[in-house]
C-alpha positions as CSV (number, residue, x, y, z in Angstrom):
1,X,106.2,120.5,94.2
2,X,107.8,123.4,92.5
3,X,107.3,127.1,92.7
4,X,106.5,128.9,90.2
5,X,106.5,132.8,90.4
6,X,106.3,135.9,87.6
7,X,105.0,138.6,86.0
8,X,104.9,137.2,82.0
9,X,101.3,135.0,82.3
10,X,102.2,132.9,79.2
11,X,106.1,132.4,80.1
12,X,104.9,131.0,83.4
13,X,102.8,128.8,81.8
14,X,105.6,127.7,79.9
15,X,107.3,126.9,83.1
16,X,104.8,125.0,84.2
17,X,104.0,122.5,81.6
18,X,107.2,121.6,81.3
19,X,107.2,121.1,85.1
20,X,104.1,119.4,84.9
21,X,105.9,117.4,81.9
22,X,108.9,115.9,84.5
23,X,105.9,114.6,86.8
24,X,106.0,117.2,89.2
25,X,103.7,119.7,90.5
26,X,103.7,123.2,89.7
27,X,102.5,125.5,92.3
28,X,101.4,129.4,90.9
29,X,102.8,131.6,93.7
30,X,101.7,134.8,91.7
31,X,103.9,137.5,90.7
32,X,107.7,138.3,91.1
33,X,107.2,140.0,94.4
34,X,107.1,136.1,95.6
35,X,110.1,135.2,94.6
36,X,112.8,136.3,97.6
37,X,110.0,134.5,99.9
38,X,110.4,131.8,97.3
39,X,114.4,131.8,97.5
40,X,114.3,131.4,101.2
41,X,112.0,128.1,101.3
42,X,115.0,125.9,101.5
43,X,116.3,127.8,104.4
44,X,113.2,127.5,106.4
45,X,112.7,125.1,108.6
46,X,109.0,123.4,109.4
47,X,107.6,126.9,108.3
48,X,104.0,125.6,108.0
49,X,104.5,123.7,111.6
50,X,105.1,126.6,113.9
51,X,101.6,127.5,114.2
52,X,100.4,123.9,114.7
53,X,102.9,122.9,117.5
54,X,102.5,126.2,119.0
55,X,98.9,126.0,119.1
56,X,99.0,122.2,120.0
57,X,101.4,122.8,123.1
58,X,99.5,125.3,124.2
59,X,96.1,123.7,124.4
60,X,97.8,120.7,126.2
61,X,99.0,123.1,128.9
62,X,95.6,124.8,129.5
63,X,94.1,121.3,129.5
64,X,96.8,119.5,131.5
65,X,96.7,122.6,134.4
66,X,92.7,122.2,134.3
67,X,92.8,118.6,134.5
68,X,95.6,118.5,137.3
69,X,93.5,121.1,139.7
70,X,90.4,119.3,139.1
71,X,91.7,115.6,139.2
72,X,94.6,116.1,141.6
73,X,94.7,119.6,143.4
74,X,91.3,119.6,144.4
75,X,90.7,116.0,145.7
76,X,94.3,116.4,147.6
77,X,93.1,120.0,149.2
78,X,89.5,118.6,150.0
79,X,89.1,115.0,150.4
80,X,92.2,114.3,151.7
81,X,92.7,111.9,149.0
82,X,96.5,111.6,147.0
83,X,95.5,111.3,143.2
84,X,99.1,111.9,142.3
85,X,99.5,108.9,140.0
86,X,97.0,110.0,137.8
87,X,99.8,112.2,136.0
88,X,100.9,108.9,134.4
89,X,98.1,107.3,132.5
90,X,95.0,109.0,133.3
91,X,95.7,113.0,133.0
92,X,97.5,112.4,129.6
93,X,93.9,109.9,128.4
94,X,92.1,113.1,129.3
95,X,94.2,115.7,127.5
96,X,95.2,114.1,124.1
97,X,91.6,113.4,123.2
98,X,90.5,117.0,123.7
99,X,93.3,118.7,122.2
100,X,92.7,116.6,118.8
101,X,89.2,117.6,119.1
102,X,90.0,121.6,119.0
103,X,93.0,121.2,116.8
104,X,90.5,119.1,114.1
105,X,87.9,121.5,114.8
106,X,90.2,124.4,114.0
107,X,91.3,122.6,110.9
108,X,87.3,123.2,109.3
109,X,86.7,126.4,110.5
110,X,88.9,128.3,108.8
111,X,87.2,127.6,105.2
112,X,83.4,128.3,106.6
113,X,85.4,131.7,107.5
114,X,86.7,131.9,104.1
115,X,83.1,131.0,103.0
116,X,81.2,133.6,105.0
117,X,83.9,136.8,103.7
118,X,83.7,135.4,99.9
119,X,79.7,135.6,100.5
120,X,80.2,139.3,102.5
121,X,82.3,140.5,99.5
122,X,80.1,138.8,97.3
123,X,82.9,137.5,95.1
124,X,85.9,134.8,95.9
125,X,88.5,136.2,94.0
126,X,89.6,138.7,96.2
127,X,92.8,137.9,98.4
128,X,91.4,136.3,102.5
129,X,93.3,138.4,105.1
130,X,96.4,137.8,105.9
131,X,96.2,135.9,109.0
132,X,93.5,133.9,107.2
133,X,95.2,132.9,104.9
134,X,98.3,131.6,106.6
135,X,95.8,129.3,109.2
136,X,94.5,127.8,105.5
137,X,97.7,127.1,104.3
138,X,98.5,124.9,107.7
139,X,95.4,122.9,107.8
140,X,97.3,119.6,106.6
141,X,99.7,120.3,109.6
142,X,96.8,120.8,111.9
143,X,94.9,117.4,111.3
144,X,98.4,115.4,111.5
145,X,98.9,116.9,114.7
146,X,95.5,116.3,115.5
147,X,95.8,112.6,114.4
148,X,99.2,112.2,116.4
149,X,97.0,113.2,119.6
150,X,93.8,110.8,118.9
151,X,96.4,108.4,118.4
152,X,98.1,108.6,122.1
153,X,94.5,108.6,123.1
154,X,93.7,104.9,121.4
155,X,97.1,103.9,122.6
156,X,96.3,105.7,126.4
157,X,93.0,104.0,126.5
158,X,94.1,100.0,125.8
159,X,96.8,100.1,128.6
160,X,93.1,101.1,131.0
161,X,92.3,97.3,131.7
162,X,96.0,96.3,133.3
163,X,96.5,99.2,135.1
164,X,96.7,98.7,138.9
165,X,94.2,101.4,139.9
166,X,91.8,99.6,137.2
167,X,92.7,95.9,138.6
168,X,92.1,97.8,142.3
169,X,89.0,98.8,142.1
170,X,87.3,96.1,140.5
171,X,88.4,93.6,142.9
172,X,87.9,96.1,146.0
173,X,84.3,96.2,144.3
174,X,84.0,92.2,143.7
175,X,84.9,91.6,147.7
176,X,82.3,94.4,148.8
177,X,80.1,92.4,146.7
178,X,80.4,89.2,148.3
179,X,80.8,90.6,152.0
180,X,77.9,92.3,151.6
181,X,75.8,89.3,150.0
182,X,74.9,91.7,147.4
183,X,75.1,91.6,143.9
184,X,74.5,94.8,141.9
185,X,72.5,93.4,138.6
186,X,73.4,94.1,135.4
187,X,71.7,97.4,133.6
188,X,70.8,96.9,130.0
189,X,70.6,100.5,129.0
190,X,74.3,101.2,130.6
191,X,75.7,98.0,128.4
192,X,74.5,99.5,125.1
193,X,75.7,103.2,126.4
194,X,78.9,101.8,127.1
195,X,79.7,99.7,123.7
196,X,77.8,102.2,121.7
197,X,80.3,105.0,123.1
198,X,83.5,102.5,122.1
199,X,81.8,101.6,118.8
200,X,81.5,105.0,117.9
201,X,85.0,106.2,119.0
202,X,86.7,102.9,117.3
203,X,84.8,104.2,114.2
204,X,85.6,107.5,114.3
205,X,89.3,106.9,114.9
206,X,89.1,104.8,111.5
207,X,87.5,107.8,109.9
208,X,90.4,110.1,111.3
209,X,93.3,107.9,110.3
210,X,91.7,107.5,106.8
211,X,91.3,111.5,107.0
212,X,94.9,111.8,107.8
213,X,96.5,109.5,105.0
214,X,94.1,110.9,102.1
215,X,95.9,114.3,103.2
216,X,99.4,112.7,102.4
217,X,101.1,114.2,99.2
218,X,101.7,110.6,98.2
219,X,98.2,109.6,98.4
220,X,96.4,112.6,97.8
221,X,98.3,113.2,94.3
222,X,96.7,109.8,93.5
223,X,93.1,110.6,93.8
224,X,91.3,113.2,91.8
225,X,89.3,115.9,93.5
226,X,85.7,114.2,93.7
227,X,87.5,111.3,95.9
228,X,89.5,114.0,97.9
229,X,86.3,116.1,98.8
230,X,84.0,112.5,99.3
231,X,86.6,111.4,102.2
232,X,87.2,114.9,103.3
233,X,83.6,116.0,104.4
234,X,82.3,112.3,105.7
């Protein structure tokens, strides 16, 4: 990509075909008045990325304190009951799926914002706010963070079966079984709840994966804008 800034229309257009002509892309940053923010691109670094790890670490604190009061504190304080080992596996399961929830959530709702003002003004060529605007221009950032956290989540929730708690409880629950000469039958309606749940979140992780490599430069230069929007809103 290559900026292109200035205040003569058809010189910049000049520019720009013969950037377009080397295979790059051109990117119309508007006037001259861009051009010192232009200048100091190269000495940024991850500009468009602050807000997104920012925002990203904070949600995972607010969810991490919640989740440690309510799985750890609380059981510890009333039940007598040492949950302290659920910082390893189980907390961090809880977290990373919620956080990529909010942070993909916030990476929509900034164009039905933009939506609603262009209807308000009643014409969409007038500039968004400024703090508008900058949350637009970090979407990409937002989803591949997002993506980053649904993945931890599928990795999180394939080590569940050999974990020691998991292994625990379901032989604790086979031996109470057979003391007790009782066998608890199988329910129907919970078997099609449970592998309807993991269908649905094996499927939607494929959907979020493809989400996130259609929004790679490489990929996303390769596909025109009907097969961009098609994957974007399914």
């Amino acid at each position: 990509q290559v900026f292109v800034c200035g205040d003569d229309t058809e010189a910049k257009q000049m520019v720009m075909d013969i950037v377009r002509a080397l295979g790059l892309t051109p990117l119309d940053q508007g006037s001259l008045l861009a051009a010192q923010e232009i200048e100091n691109y190269p000495l940024q670094l991850f500009p468009m990325w602050k807000l997104p790890i920012f925002l990203s670490l904070g949600l995972t604190a607010f969810f991490f304190f919640y989740s440690l009061v309510h799985d750890v504190i609380y059981p510890s304080v009333y039940e007598n009951k040492d949950y302290s080992f659920f910082l390893a596996i189980t907390i961090p399961n809880r977290i990373c799926p919620m956080t990529a929830l909010v942070l993909l959530a916030l990476v929509y709702l900034p164009g039905i914002l933009a939506a609603i003002i262009q209807l308000y003004r009643g014409t969409k060529y007038s500039r968004f706010p400024d703090w508008l605007d900058k949350w637009m221009l970090c979407r990409k950032q937002l989803g591949l963070v997002a993506l980053a956290f649904a993945t931890l989540h599928a990795i999180y929730t394939l080590v569940i079966p050999i974990r020691y708690y998991v292994r625990w409880r379901t032989g604790d629950q086979t031996i109470s079984q057979a003391l007790n000469n009782k066998t608890i039958p199988f329910d129907n309606t919970n078997g099609w709840l449970s592998d309807s749940y993991l269908a649905l979140g094996i499927l939607g992780f494929f959907l979020f994966v493809l989400l996130g490599i259609t929004s790679l430069p490489s990929v996303s230069n390769n596909v025109n804008w009907r097969e961009f929007r098609f994957v974007q809103v399914r």
